[in-house]
C-alpha positions as CSV (number, residue, x, y, z in Angstrom):
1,X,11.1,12.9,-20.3
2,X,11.3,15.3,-17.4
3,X,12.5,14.4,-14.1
4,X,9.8,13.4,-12.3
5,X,8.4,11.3,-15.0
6,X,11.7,9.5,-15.1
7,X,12.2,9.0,-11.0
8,X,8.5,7.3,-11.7
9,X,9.8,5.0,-14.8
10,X,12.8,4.0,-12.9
11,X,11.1,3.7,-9.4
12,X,8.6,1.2,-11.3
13,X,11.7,-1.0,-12.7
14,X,13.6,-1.3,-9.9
15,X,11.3,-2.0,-7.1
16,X,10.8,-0.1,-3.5
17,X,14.3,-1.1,-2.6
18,X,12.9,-2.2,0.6
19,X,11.6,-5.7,1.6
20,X,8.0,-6.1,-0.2
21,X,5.4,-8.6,0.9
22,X,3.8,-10.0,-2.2
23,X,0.0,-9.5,-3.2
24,X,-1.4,-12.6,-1.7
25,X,0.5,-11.7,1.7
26,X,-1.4,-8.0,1.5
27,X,-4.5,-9.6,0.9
28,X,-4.3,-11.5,3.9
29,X,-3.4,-9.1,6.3
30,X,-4.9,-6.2,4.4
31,X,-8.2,-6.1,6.9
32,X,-5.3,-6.1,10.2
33,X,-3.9,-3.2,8.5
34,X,-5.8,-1.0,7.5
35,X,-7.4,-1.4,11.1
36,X,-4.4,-0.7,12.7
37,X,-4.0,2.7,10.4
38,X,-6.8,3.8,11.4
39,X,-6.7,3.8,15.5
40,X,-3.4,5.0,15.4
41,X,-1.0,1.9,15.6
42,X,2.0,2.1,13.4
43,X,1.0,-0.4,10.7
44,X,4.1,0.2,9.1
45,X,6.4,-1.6,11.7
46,X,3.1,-4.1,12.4
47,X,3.4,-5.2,9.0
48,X,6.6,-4.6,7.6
49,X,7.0,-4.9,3.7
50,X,3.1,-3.4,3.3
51,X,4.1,-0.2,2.8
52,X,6.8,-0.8,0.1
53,X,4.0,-3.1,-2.3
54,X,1.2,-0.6,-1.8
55,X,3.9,2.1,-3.6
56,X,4.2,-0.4,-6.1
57,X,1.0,-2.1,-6.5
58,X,-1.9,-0.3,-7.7
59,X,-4.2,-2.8,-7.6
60,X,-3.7,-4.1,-3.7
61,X,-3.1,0.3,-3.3
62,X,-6.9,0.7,-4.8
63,X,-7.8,-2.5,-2.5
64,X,-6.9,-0.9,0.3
65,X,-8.5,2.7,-0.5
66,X,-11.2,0.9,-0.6
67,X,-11.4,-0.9,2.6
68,X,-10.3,2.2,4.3
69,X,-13.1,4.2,2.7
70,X,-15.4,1.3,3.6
71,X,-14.0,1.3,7.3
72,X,-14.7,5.1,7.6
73,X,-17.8,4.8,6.1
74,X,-16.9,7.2,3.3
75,X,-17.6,6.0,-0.7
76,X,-14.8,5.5,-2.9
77,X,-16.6,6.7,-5.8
């Protein structure tokens, strides 16, 4: 396994390391978000723990692809 492969594996075990919010948290602020992402805000530091569960997360990560695609009026497809 070469490194990066393994820094992927063990990243996926272990977690973010950082506090996470859990899916149905993202889901419900997902909309406030991605909104505040995209005029500029820091959505980090809005919503703290987002960041860490869309790293970890594909399907809220895809969830929110989409809305921002949606919000910029660009297709995800």
């Amino acid at each position: 396994m070469d490194p990066l492969d393994l820094a992927r594996t063990l990243s996926a075990l272990l977690g973010p390391g950082q506090p996470e919010i859990g899916c149905d948290e993202c889901f419900d602020v997902l909309d406030r978000y991605v909104e505040d992402e995209l005029v500029g805000r820091d959505a980090d530091e809005l919503v703290p723990g987002m960041r860490a569960h869309l790293l970890g997360c594909p399907a809220c990560r895809e969830e929110h692809a989409s809305l921002r695609a949606l919000v910029r009026g660009v297709s995800t497809r």
